[in-house]
N, CA, C and O of each residue as an XYZ file, in Angstrom:
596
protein
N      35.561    106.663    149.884
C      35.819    108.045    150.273
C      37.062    108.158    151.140
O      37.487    109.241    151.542
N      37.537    107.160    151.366
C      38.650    106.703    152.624
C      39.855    107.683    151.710
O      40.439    108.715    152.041
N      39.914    106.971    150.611
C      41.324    106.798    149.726
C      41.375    108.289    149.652
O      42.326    109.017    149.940
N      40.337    108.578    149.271
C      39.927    110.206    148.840
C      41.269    111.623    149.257
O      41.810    112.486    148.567
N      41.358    111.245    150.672
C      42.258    112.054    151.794
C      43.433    112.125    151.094
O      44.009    113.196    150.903
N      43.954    110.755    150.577
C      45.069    110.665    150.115
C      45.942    111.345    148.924
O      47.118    111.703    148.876
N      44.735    111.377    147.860
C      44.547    111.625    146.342
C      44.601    113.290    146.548
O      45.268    113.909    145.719
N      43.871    114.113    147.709
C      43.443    115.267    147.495
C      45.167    115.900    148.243
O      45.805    116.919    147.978
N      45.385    115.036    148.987
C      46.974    115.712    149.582
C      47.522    115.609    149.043
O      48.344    116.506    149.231
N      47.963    114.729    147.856
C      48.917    114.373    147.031
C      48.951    115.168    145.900
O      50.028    115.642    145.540
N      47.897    115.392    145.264
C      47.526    116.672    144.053
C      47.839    118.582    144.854
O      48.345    119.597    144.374
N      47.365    118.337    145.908
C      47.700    119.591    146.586
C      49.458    119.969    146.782
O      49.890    121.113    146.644
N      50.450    118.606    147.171
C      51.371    118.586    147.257
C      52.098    118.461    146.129
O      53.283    118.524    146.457
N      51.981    118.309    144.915
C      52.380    118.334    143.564
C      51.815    119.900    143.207
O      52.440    120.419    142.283
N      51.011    120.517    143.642
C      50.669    122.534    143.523
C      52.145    122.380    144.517
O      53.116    122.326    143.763
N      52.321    122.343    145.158
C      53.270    123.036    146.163
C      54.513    123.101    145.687
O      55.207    124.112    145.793
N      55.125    121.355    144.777
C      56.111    121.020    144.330
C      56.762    122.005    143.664
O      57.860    122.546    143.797
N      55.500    122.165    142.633
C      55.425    122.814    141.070
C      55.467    124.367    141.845
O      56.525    124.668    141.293
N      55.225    125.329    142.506
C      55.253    126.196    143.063
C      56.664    126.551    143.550
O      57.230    127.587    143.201
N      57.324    125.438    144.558
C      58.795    125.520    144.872
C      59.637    125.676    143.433
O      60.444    126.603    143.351
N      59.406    124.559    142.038
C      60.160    124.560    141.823
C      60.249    125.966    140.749
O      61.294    126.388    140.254
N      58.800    126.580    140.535
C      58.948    128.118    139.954
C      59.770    129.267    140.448
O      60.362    130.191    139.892
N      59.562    128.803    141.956
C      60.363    129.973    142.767
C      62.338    129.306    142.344
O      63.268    130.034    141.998
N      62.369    128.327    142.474
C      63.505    128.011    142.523
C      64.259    128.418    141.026
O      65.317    129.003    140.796
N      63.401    127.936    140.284
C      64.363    128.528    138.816
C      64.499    129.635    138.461
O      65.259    129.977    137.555
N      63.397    130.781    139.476
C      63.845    132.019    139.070
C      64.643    133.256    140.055
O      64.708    134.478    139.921
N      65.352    132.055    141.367
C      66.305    132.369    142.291
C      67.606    132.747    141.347
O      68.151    131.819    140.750
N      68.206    134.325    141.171
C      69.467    133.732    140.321
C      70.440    135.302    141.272
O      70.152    136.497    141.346
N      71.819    134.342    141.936
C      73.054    134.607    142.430
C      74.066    135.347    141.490
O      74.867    134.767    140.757
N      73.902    136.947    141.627
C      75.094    138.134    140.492
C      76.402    136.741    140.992
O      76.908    136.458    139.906
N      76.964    136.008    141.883
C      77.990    135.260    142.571
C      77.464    134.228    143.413
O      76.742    134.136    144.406
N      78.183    133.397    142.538
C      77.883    132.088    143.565
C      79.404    131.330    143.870
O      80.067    130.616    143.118
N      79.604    131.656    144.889
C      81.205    130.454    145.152
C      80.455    129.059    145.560
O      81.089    128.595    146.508
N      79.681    128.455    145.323
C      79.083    127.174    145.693
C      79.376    127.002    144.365
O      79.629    127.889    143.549
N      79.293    124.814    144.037
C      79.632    124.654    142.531
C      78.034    124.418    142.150
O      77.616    124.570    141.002
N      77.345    124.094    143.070
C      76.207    124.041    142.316
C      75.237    124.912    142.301
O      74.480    124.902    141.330
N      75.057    125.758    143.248
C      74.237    127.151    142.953
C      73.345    126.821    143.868
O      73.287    125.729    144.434
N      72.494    127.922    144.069
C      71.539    128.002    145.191
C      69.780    127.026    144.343
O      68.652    126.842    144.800
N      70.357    126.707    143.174
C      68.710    125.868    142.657
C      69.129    124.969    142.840
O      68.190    124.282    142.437
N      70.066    124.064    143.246
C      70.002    122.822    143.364
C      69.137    122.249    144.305
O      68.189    121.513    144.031
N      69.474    122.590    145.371
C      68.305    122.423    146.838
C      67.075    122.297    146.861
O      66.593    121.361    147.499
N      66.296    123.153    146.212
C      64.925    123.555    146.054
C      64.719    123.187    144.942
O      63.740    122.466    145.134
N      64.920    123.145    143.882
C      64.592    121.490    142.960
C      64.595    120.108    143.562
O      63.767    119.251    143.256
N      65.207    120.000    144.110
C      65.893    118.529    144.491
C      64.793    118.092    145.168
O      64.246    117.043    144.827
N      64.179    119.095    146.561
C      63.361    118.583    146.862
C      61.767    118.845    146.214
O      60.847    118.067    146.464
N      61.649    119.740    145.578
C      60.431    119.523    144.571
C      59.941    118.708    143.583
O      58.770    118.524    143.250
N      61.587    117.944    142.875
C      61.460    116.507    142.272
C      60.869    115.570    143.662
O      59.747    115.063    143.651
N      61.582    115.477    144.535
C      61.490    114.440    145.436
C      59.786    114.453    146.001
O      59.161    113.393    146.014
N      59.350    115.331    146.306
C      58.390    116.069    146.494
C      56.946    115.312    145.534
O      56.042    114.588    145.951
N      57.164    115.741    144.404
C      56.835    115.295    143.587
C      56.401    113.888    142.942
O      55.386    113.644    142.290
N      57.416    113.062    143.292
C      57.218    111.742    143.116
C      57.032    111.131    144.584
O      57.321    109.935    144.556
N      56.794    111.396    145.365
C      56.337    111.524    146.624
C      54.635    111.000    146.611
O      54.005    110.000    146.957
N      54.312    112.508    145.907
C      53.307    112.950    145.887
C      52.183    111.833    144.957
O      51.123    111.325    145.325
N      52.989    111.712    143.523
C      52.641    110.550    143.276
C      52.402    108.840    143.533
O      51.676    108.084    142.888
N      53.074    108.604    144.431
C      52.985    107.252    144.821
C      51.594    107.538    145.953
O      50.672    106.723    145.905
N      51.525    108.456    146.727
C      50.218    109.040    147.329
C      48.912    108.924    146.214
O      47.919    108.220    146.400
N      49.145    109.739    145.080
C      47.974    109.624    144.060
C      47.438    108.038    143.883
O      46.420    107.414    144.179
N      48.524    107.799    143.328
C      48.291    106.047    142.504
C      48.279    104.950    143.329
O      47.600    103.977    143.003
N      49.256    104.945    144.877
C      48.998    103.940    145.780
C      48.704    104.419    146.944
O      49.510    104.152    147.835
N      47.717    105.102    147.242
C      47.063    105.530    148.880
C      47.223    104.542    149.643
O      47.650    103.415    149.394
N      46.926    104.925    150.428
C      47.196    103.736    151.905
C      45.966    103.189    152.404
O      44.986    103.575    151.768
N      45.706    102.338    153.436
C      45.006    102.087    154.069
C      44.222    102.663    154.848
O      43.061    102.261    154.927
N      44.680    103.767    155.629
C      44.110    104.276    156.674
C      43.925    106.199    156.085
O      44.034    107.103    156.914
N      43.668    106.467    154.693
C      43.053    107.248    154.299
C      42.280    108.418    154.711
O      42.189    109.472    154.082
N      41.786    108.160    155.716
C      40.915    109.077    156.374
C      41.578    110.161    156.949
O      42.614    110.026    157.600
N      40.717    111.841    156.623
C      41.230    112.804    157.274
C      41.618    112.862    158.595
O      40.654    112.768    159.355
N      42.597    112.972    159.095
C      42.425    113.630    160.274
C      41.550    113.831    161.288
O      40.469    114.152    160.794
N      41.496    113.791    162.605
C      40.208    114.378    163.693
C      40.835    115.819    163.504
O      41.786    116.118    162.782
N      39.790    116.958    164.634
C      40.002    117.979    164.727
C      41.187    118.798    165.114
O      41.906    119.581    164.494
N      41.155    118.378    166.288
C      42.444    118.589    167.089
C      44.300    118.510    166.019
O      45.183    119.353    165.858
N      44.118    116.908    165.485
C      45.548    117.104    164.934
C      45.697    118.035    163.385
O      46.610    118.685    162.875
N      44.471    117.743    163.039
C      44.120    119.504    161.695
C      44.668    120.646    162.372
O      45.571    121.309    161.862
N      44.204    120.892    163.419
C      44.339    122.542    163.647
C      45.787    122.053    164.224
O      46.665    122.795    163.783
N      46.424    120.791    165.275
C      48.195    120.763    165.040
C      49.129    120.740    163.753
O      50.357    120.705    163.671
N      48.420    120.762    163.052
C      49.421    120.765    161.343
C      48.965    121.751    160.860
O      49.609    122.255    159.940
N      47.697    122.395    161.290
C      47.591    123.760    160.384
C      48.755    124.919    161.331
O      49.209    126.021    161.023
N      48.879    124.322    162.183
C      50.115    125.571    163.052
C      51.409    125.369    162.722
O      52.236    126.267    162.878
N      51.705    124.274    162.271
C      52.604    123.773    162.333
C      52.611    124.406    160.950
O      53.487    125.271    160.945
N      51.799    124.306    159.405
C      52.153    125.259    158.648
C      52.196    126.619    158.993
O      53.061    127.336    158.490
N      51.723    126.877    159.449
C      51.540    128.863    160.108
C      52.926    129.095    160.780
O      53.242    130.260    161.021
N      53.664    128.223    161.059
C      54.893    127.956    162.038
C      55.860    128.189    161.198
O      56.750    129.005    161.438
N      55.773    127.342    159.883
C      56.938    127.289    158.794
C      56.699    128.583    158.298
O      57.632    129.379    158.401
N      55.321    129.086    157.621
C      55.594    130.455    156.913
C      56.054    131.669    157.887
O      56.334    132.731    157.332
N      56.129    131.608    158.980
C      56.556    132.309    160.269
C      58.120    132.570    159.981
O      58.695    133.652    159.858
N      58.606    131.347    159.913
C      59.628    130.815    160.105
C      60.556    131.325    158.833
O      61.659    131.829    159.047
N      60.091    131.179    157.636
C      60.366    131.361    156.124
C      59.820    132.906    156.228
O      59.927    133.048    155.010
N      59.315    134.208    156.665
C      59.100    135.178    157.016
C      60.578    135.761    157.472
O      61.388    136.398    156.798
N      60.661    135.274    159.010
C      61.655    135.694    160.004
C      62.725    135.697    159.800
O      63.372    136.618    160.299
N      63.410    134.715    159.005
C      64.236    134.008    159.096
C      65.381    135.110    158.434
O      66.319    135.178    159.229
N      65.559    135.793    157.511
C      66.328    137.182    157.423
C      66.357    138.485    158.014
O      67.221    139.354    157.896
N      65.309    138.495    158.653
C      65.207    139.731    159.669
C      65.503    138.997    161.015
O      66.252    139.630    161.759
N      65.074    137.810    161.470
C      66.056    137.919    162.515
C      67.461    136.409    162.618
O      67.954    136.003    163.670
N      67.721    135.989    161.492
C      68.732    135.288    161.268
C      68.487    133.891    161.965
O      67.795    133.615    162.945
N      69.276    133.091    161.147
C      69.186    131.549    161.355
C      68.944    131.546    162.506
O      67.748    131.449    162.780
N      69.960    131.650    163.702
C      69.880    131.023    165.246
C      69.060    131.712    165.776
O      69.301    131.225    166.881
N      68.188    132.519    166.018
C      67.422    133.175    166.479
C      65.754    132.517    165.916
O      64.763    132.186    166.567
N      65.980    132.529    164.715
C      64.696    132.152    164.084
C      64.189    130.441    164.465
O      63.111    130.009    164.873
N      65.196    129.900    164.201
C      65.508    128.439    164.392
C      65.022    128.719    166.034
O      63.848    129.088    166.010
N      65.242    128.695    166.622
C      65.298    128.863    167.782
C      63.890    128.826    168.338
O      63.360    128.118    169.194
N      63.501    129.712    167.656
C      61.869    130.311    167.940
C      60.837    129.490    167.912
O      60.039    129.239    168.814
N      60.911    128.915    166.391
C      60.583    127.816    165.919
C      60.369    126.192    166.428
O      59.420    125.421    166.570
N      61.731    126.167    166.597
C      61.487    124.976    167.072
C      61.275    124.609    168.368
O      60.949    123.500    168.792
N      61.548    125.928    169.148
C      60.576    125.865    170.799
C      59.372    125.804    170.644
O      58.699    125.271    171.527
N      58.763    126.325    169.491
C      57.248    126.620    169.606
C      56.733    125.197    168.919
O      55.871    124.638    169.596
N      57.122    124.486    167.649
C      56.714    122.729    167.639
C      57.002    122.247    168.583
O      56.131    121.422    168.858
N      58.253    122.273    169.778
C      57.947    121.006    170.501
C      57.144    121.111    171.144
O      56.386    120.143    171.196
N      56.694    122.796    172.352
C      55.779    122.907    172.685
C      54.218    122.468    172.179
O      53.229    122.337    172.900
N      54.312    122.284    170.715
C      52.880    122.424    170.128
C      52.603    120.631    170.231
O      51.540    120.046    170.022
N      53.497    120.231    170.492
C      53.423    118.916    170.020
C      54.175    118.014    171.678
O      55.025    117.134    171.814
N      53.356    118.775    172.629
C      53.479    118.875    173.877
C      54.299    118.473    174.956
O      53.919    117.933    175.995
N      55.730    118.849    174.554
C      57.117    118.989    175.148
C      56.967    120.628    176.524
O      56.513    121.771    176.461
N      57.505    119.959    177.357
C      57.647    120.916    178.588
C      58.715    121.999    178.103
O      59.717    121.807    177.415
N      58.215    123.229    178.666
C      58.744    124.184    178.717
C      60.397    124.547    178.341
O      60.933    125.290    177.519
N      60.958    123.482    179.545
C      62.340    122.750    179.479
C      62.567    122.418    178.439
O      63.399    122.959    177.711
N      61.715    121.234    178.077
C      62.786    120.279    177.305
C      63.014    121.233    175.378
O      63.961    121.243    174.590
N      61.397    121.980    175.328
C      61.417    122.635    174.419
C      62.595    123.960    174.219
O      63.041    124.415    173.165
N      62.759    124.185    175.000
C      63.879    125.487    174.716
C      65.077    124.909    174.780
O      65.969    125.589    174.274
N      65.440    123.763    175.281
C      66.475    123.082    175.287
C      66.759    122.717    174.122
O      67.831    123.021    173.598
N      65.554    121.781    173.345
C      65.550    121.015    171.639
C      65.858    122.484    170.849
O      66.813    122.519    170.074
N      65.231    123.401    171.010
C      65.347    124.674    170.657
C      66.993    125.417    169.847
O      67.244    125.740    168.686
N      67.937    125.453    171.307
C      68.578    125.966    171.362
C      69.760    124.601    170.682
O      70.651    124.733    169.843
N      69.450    123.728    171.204
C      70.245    122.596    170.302
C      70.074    122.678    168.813
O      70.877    123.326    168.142
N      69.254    122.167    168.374
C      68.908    122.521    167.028
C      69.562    123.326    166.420
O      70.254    123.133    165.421
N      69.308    124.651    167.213
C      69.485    125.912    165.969
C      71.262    126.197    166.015
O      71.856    126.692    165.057
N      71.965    125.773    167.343
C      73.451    125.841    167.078
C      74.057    124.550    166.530
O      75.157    124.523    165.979
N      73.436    123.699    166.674
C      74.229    122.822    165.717
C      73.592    122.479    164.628
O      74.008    121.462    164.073
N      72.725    123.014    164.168
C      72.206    123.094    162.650
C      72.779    123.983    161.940
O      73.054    123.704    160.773
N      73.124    125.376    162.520
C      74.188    126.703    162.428
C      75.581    125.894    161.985
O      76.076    126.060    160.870
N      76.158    124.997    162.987
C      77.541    124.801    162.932
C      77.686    123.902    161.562
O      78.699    124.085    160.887
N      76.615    122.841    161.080
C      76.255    121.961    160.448
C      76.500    122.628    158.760
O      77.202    122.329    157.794
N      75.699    123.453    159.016
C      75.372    124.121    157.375
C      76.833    125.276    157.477
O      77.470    125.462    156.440
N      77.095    125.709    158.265
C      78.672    126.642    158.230
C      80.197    126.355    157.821
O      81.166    126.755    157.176
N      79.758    125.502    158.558
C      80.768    124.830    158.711
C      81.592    123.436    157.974
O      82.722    123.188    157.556
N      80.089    122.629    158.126
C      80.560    120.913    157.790
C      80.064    121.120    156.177
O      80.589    120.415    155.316
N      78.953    122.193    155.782
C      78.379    122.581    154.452
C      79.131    123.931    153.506
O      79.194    123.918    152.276
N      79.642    125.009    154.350
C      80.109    126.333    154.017
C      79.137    126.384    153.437
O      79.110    125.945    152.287
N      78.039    126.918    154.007
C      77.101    127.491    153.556
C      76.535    128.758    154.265
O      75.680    128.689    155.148
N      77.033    129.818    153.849
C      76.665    130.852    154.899
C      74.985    131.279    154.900
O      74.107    131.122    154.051
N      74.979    132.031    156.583
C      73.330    131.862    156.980
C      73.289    133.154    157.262
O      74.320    133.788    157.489
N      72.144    133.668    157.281
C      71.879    135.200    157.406
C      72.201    135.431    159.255
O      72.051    134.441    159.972
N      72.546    136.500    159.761
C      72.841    136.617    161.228
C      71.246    137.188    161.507
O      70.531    136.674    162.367
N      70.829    138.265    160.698
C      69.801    139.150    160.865
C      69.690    140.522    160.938
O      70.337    141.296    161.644
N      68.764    140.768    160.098
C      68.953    142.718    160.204
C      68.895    143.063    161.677
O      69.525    143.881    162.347
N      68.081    142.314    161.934
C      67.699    143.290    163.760
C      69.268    143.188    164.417
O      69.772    144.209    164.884
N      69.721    142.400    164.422
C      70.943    142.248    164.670
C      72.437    142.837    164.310
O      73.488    142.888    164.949
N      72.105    143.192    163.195
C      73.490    143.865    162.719
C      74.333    144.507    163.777
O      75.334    143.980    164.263
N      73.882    145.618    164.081
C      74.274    146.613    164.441
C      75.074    145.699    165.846
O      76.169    146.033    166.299
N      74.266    144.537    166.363
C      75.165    144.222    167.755
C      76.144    143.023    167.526
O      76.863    142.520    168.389
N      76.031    142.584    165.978
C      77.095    141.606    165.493
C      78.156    141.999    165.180
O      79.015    141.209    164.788
């Protein structure tokens, strides 16, 4: 029943794959100045994802067993965090959202006040400068924002 944990995350995470990669093929850009288009990304990691997922199915691990209570309900926030996150993230734009986010995992994952708004604010400007810049990949600022951008 050990292995069990393994087999049931791995089939769940191959739904998720197969889910990304529906959304992804039916993402389509009137303009794309990128050479490869906005499906490359979100395939890429739904293949990866995918065969991931499989080596989970066919070679589980050793230590199999679910989770205790406590770190369930830390990864069930931690998903509630991402769809938060994947929510926000055009209404109130990359650095803001980023921001939010990742103060609230380190906190969850029990970083001081400090150090969390600090990882926070790091993150989200040089993840900003990262994908802008070193990627040209432009990022949403945010509707709430317009008007003061």
């Amino acid at each position: 029943m050990r292995i069990a944990a393994d087999r049931v995350l791995g089939i769940a995470l191959i739904g998720l794959a197969a889910f990304i990669a529906v959304q992804a093929i039916q993402l389509e850009m009137p303009f794309s100045y990128e050479p490869v288009g906005p499906k490359a990304f979100p395939l890429g990691l739904s293949i990866l994802l995918t065969l991931l997922s499989l080596v989970m199915i066919f070679r589980p691990g050793d230590n199999g067993s679910w989770p205790h209570k406590a770190l369930a309900l830390r990864l069930l926030l931690v998903l509630v965090l991402l769809l938060v996150y994947a929510v926000l993230f055009r209404q109130l734009g990359f650095i803001v959202s980023s921001l939010l986010v990742v103060t609230a995992l380190a906190r969850l994952f029990d970083a001081t006040w400090g150090k969390a708004l600090i990882t926070g604010i790091v993150m989200s400007i040089v993840g900003y400068f990262l994908f802008t810049a070193a990627l040209g990949i432009s990022l949403p600022s945010g509707y709430l924002f317009a008007s003061f951008i």
